[in-house]
Kinemage of the C-alpha trace (Angstrom):
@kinemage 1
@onewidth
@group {chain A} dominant
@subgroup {mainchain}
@vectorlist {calphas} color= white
{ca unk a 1} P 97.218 62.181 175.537
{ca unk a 2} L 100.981 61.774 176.014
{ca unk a 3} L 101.419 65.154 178.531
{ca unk a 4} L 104.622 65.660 180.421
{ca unk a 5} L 105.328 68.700 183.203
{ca unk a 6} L 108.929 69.942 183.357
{ca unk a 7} L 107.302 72.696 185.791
{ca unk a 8} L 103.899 73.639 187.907
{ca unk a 9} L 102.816 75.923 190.180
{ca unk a 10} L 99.879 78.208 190.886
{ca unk a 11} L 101.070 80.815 188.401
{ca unk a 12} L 102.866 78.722 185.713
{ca unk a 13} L 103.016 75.262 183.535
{ca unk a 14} L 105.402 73.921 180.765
{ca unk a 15} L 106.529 71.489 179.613
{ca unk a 16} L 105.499 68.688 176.293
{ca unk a 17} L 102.932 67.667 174.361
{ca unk a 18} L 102.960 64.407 171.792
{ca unk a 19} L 106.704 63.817 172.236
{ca unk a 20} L 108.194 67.333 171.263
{ca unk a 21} L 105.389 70.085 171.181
{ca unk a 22} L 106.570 72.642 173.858
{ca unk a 23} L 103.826 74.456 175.691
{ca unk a 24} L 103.628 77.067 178.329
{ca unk a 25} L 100.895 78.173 180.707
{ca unk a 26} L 100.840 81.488 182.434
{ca unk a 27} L 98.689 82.906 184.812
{ca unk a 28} L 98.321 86.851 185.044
{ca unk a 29} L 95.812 87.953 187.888
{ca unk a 30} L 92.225 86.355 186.158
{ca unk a 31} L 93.755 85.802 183.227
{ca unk a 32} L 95.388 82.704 181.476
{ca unk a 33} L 97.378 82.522 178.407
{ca unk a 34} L 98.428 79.066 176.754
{ca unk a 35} L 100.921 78.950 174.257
{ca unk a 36} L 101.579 75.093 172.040
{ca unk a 37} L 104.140 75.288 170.011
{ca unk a 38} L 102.918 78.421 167.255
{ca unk a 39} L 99.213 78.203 168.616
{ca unk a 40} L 98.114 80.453 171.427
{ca unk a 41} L 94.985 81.358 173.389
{ca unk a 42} L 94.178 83.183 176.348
{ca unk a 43} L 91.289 82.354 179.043
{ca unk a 44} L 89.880 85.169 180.929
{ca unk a 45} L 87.962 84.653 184.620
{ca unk a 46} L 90.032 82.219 185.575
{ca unk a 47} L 90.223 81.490 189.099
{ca unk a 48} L 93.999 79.354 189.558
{ca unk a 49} L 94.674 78.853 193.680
{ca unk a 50} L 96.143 75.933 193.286
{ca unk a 51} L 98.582 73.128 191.572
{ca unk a 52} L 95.656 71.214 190.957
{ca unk a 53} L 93.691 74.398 189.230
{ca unk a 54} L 96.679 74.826 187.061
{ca unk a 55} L 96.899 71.215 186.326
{ca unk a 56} L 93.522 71.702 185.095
{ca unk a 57} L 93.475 74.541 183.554
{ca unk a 58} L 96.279 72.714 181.313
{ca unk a 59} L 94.261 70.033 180.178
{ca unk a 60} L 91.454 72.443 179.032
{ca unk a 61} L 94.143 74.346 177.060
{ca unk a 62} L 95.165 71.054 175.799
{ca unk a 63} L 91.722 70.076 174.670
{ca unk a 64} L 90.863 73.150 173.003
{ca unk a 65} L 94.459 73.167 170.764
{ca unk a 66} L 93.436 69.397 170.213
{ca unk a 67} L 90.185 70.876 169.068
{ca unk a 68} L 91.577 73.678 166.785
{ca unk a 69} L 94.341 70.934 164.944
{ca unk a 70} L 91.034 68.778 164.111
{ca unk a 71} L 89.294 71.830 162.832
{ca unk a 72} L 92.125 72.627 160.336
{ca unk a 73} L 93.065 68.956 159.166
């Protein structure tokens, strides 16, 4: 999985996915919201104290958008 940060902190994450899909992480209180490129999701109860949480919490993002592409091809 070819993922690169251009930011991270406890409250936000972008940056690219695959060479040239932007993506953008945001934390709101217990609430997360993902956006890849046109696809979007949001997480609630999610706990984020942390870069590591985020860091995390953008490679679960990840997988499930990985999931959804499968699910359409």
């Amino acid at each position: 999985m070819a993922l690169r940060f251009t930011h991270i902190d406890e409250t936000r994450a972008k940056g690219i996915i695959d060479d040239g899909l932007p993506f953008d992480i945001v934390r709101t209180g217990d609430r997360a919201t993902g956006r890849i490129h046109t696809w979007s999701k949001s997480l609630a109860n999610r706990c984020v104290d942390t870069v590591a949480d985020m860091r995390s919490l953008t490679y679960e993002l990840v997988a499930f958008y990985r999931d959804d592409q499968r699910k359409r091809a």
